[in-house]
Phi, psi and omega in degrees: 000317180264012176293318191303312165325318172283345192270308207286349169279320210270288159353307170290316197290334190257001134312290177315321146245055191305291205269160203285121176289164172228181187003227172310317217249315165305308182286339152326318172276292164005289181319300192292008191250332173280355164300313158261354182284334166338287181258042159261335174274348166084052196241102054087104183101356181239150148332060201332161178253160139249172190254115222273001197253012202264139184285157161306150173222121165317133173278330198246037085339062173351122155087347198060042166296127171272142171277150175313300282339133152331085189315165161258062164292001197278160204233221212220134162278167186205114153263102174287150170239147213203116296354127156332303192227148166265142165217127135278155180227166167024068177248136205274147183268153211044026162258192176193145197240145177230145137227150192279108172277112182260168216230087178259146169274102165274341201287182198248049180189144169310147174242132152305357261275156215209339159161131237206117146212170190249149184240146178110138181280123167080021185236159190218207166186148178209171199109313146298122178237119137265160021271138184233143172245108157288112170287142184307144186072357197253186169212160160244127206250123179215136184292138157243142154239165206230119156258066168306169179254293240239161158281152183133177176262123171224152188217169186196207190180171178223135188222135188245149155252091175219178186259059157270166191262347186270009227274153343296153163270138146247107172252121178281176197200143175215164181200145158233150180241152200220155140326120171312131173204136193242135169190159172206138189240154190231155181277356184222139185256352166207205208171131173198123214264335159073212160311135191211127176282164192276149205073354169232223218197123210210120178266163326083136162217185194191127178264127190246133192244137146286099113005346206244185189250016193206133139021095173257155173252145176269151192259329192178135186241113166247150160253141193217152247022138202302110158109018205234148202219172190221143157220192121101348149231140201240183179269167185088000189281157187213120166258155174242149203331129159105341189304135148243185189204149165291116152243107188286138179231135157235163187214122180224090182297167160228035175205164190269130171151180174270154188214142171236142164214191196212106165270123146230139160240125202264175202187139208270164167074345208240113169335119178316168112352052201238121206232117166275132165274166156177127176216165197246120181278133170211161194264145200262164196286155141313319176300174180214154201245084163266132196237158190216156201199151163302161168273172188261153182247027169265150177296342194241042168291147177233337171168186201235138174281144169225136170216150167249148201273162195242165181325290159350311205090016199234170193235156190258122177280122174220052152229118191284339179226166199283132214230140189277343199279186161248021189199160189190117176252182205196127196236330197297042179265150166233141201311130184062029148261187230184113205269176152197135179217137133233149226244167223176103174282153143260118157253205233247349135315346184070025179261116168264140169317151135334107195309145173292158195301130160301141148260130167259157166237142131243137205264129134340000000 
C-alpha cells in the first residue's frame, strides 16, 4: 500500500508539471499541488509542505494587514488638597475650631476616594461619605476639626485614600491650645447725658467686646434709674472670642432734677458690666441770654465765635459761622441752671483769637 501511494505522488507531480518552473513561484506551486493531491486522496494527518522563503502573515490580520497596537492615551485623575496644610491657633480646650478643606480634581479623569481619616490628638474630620467621586475639574470639601482636651502644641495630618496616581494625600496640621478664659468689656465706664429737656431723649453708646478665648453668652441687660433705657443687646446674645455688639444707653427724664443709674450686663462664666449714669431732666427756660462785647481792634476780624462752657469745663461753640455783630442772644436754657460764655474774634483766614474774659448767667 504504501509502494502505490508513492507512484500516485511521483505520478501526480510530474503530470501537473511537465514543464519546468523556475524559481520561488515552481516551488510555490508544487507545494500547492502536493497540497491538493493530498487531500484529494482523503489521507488523515499529513501536513502541507510550505515554502520557507514565503513571506508570513499574521491569522489574526485581514486581509494581511499587521495589527496596531492600541495607543494608551487614556486619561488621569490628579488630587490636590486646597489649603496643602491646616493651623490653629490658641483654641480653648474643651471648644473646638474647623476648617473647610477642598479636595480638587486637576486630572483629565474621575477620581474616586475611597477613604480619609485624621491622626493626631484632637483632630477629626467630618463631612466626607465615602466612597465620593470627584469628577474631573470638579472638587469635594470636607472639615478638619481641632477639639482639644488639654493646653499645649499639637499636630496631626489627614490621608485621602484614592485611585488617583498620587494617591495616598496627605495633609498637615498643626494646632495650640489654651486654657479657658472668659471676660467682657466695655468701651465706656460710665454715661452721663448731662441736661436733657423733659420730654425728649438724648442718647449714648458703647461697645462691649469678649476679651476672653472662649464663647461668652450675655444672659441678661439690666437697668435701674428713672428715665434711663438700655438697647441694641438682648439677652441670649453669644459673642464669640474677639466678637463685639453695640449698647445704646438713653435717658428721657420725666421730672426736672438730677438721676443717677446703673446698666449690667450679667454673662454665664464672666464678671457682669457695669456702666454708671447719670443725667440732669431739665425745664426748658422762658428766659434769654443776651450777650454783647467791645469790637476787636484788629484790622482783618470778619466776625466772633460764642461758646458755652460745658459740665467738663470745656467749652461749646453754639454759633456754627462766624456773626459780623457784637452781640449774641441765646434761647436755648433751661430753668435753675448756671450758665458760662465766652467769645472768640476770627479772621479771614479762619484763625481765632483767645477766648475772651468768662461771663456767668444763672436762669431763674
Amino acid at each position: 500500500m504504501d509502494h502505490a501511494w508513492s507512484d500516485v505522488e511521483k505520478y501526480s507531480v510530474v503530470r501537473a508539471f511537465g514543464k519546468k518552473l523556475n524559481g520561488k513561484r515552481a516551488r510555490f506551486a508544487a507545494a500547492m499541488a502536493l497540497i491538493a493531491l493530498l487531500g484529494l486522496n482523503g489521507c488523515a494527518g499529513v501536513v502541507g509542505a510550505s515554502n520557507s522563503n514565503a513571506p508570513s502573515k499574521s491569522p489574526s490580520s485581514p486581509g494581511g494587514n499587521p495589527t496596531t497596537p492600541a495607543s494608551s492615551n487614556a486619561g488621569q485623575a490628579q488630587l490636590a488638597a486646597s489649603p496643602s496644610s491646616a493651623s490653629f491657633t490658641n483654641v480653648a480646650t474643651g471648644s473646638s475650631s474647623s476648617q473647610t478643606i477642598a479636595l480638587i480634581n486637576s486630572g483629565s479623569a474621575d477620581a474616586t476616594i475611597s477613604n480619609a481619616t485624621a491622626t493626631g490628638a484632637g483632630f477629626s474630620i467630618s463631612g466626607l461619605t465615602m466612597p465620593v467621586t470627584v469628577a474631573a475639574g470638579k472638587s469635594a470639601t470636607f472639615n478638619l476639626v481641632f477639639a482639644p482636651r488639654a493646653a499645649g502644641q499639637a499636630t496631626g495630618s489627614v490621608t485621602v485614600m484614592s485611585d488617583a496616581p498620587n494617591s495616598p494625600l496627605t495633609i498637615a496640621a498643626t494646632a495650640s491650645a489654651v486654657t479657658p478664659t472668659t471676660g467682657l468689656s466695655s468701651s465706656a465706664a460710665s454715661f452721663n447725658f448731662g441736661d436733657v429737656l423733659l420730654g425728649s431723649t438724648n442718647s449714648l453708646g458703647a461697645t462691649l467686646t469678649n476679651v476672653g478665648n472662649t464663647s461668652v453668652t450675655i444672659s441678661s441687660v439690666t437697668v435701674t434709674g428713672a428715665g434711663f433705657s438700655a438697647t441694641g443687646v438682648a439677652s441670649n446674645t453669644t459673642l464669640t472670642p474677639g466678637q463685639t455688639a453695640n449698647l445704646n444707653a438713653g435717658f428721657s427724664p420725666a421730672a426736672v432734677g438730677a438721676v443717677s443709674g446703673l446698666i449690667t450686663v450679667n454673662c454665664n462664666g464672666a464678671s457682669p458690666v457695669v456702666i454708671a449714669l447719670a443725667g440732669i431732666g431739665a425745664q426748658a427756660s422762658a428766659h434769654s441770654v443776651d450777650l454783647t462785647w467791645d469790637p476787636s481792634t484788629a484790622d482783618d476780624v470778619v466776625g466772633y465765635f460764642v461758646y458755652r462752657g460745658l459740665a467738663d469745663g470745656t467749652y461749646a461753640k453754639i454759633n456754627s459761622a462766624p456773626d459780623v455783630n457784637t452781640q449774641y442772644t441765646d434761647t436755648n436754657l433751661f430753668s435753675g441752671q448756671t450758665y458760662t460764655y465766652v467769645v472768640t474774634s476770627v479772621d479771614a483766614d479762619n484763625v481765632e483769637s483767645d477766648y475772651s474774659d468768662p461771663v456767668v448767667v444763672e436762669i431763674p
